[in-house]
C-alpha positions as CSV (number, residue, x, y, z in Angstrom):
1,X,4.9,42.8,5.1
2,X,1.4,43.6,5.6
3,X,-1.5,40.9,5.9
4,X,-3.1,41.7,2.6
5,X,-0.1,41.0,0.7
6,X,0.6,37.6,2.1
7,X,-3.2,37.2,1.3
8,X,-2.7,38.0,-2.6
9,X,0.2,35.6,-2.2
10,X,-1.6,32.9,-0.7
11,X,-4.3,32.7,-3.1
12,X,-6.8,30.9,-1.0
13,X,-10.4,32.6,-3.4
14,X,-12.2,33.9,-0.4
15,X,-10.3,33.9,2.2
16,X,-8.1,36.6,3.8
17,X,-4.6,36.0,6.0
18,X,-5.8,38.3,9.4
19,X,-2.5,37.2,11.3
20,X,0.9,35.4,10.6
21,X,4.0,34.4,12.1
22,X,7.9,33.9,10.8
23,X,10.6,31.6,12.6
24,X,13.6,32.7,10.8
25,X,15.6,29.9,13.1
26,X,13.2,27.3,12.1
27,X,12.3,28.2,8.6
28,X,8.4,28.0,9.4
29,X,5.8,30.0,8.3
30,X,2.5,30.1,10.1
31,X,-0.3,31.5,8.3
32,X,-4.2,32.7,10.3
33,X,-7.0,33.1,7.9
34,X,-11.0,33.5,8.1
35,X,-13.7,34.4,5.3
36,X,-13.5,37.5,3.6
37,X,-16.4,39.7,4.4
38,X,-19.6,39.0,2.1
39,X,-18.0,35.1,1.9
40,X,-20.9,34.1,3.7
41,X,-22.5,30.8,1.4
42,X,-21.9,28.0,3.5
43,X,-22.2,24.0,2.0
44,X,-22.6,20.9,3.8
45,X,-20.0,18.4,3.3
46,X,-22.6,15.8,3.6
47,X,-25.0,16.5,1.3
48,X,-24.0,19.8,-0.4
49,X,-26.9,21.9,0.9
50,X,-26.2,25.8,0.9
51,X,-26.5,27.5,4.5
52,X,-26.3,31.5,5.5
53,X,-26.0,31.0,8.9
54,X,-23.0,28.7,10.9
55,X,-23.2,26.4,14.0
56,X,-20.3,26.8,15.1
57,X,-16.8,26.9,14.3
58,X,-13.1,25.7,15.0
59,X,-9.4,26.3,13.6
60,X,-8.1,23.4,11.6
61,X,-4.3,23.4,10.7
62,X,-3.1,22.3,7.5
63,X,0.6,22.0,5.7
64,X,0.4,24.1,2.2
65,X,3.2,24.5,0.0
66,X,6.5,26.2,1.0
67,X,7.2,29.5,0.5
68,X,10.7,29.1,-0.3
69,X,13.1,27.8,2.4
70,X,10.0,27.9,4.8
71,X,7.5,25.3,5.7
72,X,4.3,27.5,5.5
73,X,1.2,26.1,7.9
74,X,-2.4,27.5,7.7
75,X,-4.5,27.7,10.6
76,X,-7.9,28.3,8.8
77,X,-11.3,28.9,10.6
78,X,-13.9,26.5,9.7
79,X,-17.5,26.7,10.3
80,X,-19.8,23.9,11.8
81,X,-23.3,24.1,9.8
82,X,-26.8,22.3,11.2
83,X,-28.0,20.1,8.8
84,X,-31.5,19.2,8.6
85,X,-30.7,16.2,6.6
86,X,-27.0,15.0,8.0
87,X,-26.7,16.7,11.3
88,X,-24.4,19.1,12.6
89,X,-21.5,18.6,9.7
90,X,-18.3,20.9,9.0
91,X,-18.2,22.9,5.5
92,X,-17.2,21.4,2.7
93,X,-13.8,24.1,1.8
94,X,-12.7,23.5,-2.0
95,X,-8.9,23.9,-0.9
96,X,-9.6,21.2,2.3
97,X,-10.3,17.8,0.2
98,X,-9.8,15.2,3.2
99,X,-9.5,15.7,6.6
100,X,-5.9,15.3,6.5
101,X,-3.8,18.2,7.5
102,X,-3.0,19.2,4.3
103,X,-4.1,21.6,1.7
104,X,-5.1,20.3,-1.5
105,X,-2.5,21.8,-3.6
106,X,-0.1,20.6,-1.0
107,X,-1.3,16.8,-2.0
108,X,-1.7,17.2,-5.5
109,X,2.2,18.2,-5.2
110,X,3.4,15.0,-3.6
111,X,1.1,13.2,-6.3
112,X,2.3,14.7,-9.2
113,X,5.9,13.6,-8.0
114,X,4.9,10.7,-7.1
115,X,4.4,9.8,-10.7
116,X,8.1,10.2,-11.6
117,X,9.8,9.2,-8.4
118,X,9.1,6.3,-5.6
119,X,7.7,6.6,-2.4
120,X,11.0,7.0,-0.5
121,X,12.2,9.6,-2.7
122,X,8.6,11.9,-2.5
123,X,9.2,11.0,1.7
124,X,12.6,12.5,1.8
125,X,11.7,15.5,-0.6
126,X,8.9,16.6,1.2
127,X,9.9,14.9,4.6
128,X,7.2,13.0,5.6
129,X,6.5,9.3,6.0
130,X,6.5,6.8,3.4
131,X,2.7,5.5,4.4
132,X,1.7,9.3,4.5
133,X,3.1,9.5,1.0
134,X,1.2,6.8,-0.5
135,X,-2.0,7.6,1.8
136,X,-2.0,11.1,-0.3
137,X,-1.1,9.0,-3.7
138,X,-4.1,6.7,-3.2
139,X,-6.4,10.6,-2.4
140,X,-5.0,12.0,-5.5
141,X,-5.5,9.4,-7.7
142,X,-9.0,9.0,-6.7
143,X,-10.0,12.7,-7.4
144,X,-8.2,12.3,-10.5
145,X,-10.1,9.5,-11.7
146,X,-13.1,10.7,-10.3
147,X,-13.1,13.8,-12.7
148,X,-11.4,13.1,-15.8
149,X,-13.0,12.1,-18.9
150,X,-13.2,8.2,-19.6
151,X,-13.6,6.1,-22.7
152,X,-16.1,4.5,-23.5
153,X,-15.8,0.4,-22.6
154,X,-16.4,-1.2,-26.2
155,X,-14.4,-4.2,-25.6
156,X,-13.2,-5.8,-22.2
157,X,-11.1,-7.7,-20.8
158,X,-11.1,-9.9,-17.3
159,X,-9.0,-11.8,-15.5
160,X,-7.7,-12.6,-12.0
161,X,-4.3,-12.5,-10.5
162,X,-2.8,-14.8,-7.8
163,X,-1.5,-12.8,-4.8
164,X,-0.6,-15.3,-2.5
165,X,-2.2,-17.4,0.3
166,X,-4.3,-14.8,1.9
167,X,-5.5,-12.6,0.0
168,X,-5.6,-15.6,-3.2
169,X,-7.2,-14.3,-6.2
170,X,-8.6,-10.9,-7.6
171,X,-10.0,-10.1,-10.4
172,X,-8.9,-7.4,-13.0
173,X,-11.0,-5.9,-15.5
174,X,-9.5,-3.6,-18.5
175,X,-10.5,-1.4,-21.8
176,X,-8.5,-3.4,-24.3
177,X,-8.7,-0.6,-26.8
178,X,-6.7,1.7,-24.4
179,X,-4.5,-0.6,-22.1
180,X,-6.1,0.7,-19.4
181,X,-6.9,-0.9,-16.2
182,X,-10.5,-0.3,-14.8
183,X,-11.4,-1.7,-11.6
184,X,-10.1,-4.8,-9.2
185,X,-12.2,-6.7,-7.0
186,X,-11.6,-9.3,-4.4
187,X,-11.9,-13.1,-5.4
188,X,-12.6,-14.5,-8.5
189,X,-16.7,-15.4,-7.9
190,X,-19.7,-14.4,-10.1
191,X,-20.3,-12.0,-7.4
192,X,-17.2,-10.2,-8.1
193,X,-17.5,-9.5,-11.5
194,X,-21.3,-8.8,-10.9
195,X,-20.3,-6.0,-8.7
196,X,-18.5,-4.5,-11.1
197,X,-21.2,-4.3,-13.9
198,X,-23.8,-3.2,-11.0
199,X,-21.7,-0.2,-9.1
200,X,-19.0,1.0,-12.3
201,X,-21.7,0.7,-15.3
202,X,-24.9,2.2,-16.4
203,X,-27.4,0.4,-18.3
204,X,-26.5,2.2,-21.7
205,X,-22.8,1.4,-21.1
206,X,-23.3,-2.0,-20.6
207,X,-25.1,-2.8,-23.3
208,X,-22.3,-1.0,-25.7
209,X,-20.0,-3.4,-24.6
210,X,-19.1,-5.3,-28.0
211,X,-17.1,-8.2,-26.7
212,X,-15.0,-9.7,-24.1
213,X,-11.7,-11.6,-24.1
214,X,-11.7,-13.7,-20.9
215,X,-10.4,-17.1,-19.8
216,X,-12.5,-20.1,-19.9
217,X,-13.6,-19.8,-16.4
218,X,-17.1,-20.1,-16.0
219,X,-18.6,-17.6,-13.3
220,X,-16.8,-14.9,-15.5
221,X,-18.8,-15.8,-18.4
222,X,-21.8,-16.3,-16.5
223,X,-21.8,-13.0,-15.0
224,X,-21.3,-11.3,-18.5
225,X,-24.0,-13.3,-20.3
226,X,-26.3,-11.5,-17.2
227,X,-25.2,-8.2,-17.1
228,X,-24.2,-7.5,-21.2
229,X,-26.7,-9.1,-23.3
230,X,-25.0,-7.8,-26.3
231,X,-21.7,-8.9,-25.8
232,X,-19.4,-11.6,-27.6
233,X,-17.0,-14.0,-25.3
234,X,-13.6,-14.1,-26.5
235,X,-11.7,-16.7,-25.1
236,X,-8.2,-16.0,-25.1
237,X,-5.3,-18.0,-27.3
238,X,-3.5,-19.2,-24.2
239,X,-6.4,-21.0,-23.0
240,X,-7.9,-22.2,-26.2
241,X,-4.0,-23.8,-27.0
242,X,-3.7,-25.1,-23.6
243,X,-6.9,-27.1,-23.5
244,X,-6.2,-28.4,-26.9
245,X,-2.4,-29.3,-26.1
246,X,-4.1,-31.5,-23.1
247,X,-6.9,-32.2,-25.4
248,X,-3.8,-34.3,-28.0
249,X,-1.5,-34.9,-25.4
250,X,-4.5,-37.1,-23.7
251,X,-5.5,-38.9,-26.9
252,X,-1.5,-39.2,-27.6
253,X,-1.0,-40.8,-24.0
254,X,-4.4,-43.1,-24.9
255,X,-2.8,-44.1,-28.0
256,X,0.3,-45.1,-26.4
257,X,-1.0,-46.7,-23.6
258,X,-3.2,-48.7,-25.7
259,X,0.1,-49.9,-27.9
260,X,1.9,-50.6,-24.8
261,X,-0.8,-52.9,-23.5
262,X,-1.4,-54.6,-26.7
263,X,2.6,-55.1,-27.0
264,X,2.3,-56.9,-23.6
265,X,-0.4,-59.0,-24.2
266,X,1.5,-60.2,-27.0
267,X,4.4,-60.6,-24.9
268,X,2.7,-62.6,-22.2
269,X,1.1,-65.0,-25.0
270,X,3.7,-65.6,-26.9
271,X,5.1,-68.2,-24.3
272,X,1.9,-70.0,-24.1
273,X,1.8,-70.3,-28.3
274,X,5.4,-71.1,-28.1
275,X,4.8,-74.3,-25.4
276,X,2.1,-75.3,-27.3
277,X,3.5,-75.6,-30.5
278,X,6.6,-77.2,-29.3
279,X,4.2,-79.8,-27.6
280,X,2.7,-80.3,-31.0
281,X,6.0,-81.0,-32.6
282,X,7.0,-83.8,-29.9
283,X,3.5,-85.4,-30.5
């Protein structure tokens, strides 16, 4: 098979397959590819800046998807560009997301399955290791999030979750009108929540916020009254019930207590009448 068609089958936009290699006994495919002529717009990876001319450049490998029974590899050439703002930096390639060794189909692969099957199954499947499986989740996920479209935050909700000695407390903030969990942050301070509203919000979105369902804990509420000026604070039922149930179960013990100790002072005078009286009676 001729270069040019495994380049058509390849698919890389720009790039053309200028060498390649088969192992039939080890079912591995090995792929060399460079620009195609005229492919000459380079970007920084730093800062996005367009160059014509290259510094310098190097072969990376990468794992792409397989081509049937084989594992296909991709030795690509990538160009070194000298940045007046960042330095000397490496091209930003579109099908090169991390510098992992893999291709960015090849990740969004394992994070599509990811969503239907655990971590050990995804390893096995595509035989890698369980921390390199969830290292690509976590990549996926953030260019997910980073370009799909998000509601807008209306009405919030915050709260912080217990996760042991160490770590202790972090705090959870969600869209109550979609379910959806927004953001987690470390500790349950002011700080935390502040951070939140400063590095995930504009001004226009916070002040759109409508309300917020929270626990009775103050630095939450602080931090909203700061950062969304028109929102309402919710407290939640389980709070509001649990501070009344202590609220009667106080007044109930006061009650008691105060019964019990009049009961006993009438216990420990009753003698003294008793003696008296029975004085009275022998006088």
């Amino acid at each position: 098979m001729p270069d040019s068609e495994f380049t058509t089958i390849l698919g890389w936009p720009g790039y053309r397959v200028y060498r390649h290699e088969i192992d039939e006994a080890a079912k591995t495919l090995r792929l060399w590819e460079r620009r195609k002529r005229g492919n000459r717009k380079l970007i920084c990876s730093g800062c996005g800046r367009k160059f014509s001319e290259a510094h310098d450049y190097n072969e990376r490998e990468v794992r792409d998807l397989p081509w049937g029974e084989y594992r296909t590899t991709v030795i690509i050439e990538v160009y070194r560009v000298r940045c007046p703002n960042c330095g000397i930096r490496v091209e930003k390639v579109p099908q090169l997301p991390s510098k992992a060794p893999f291709s960015k189909r090849f990740e969004e692969a394992v994070g599509q399955a990811c969503e239907s099957a655990s971590v050990r199954q995804v390893a096995r499947q595509f035989r890698l290791a369980a921390s390199t499986v969830r290292a690509i989740d976590l990549r996926y996920l953030k260019r997910w999030s980073a370009t799909r479209r998000k509601d807008g935050l209306a009405q919030m909700g915050v709260d912080e979750i217990y996760f042991g000695k160490q770590m202790k407390f972090i705090t959870v903030v969600s869209n109550l009108e979609t379910g959806e969990s927004l953001w987690c942050g470390q500790d349950r301070k002011q700080e935390t929540l502040d951070e939140f509203f400063r590095t995930q919000l504009t001004g226009t979105q916070r002040k759109h916020i409508e309300a917020a369902c929270v626990d009775m804990w103050r630095p939450f509420t602080n931090s909203i009254a700061q950062w969304a000026v028109n929102c309402r604070i919710v407290y939640d039922k389980f709070h509001v019930l649990q501070h009344a149930n202590k609220s009667h179960r106080g007044s109930a013990e006061g009650r008691i207590r105060r019964s019990n100790c009049n009961q006993r002072l009438q216990e420990l005078t009753r003698p003294q009448e008793d003696s008296a009286a029975n004085s009275r009676n022998h006088e």
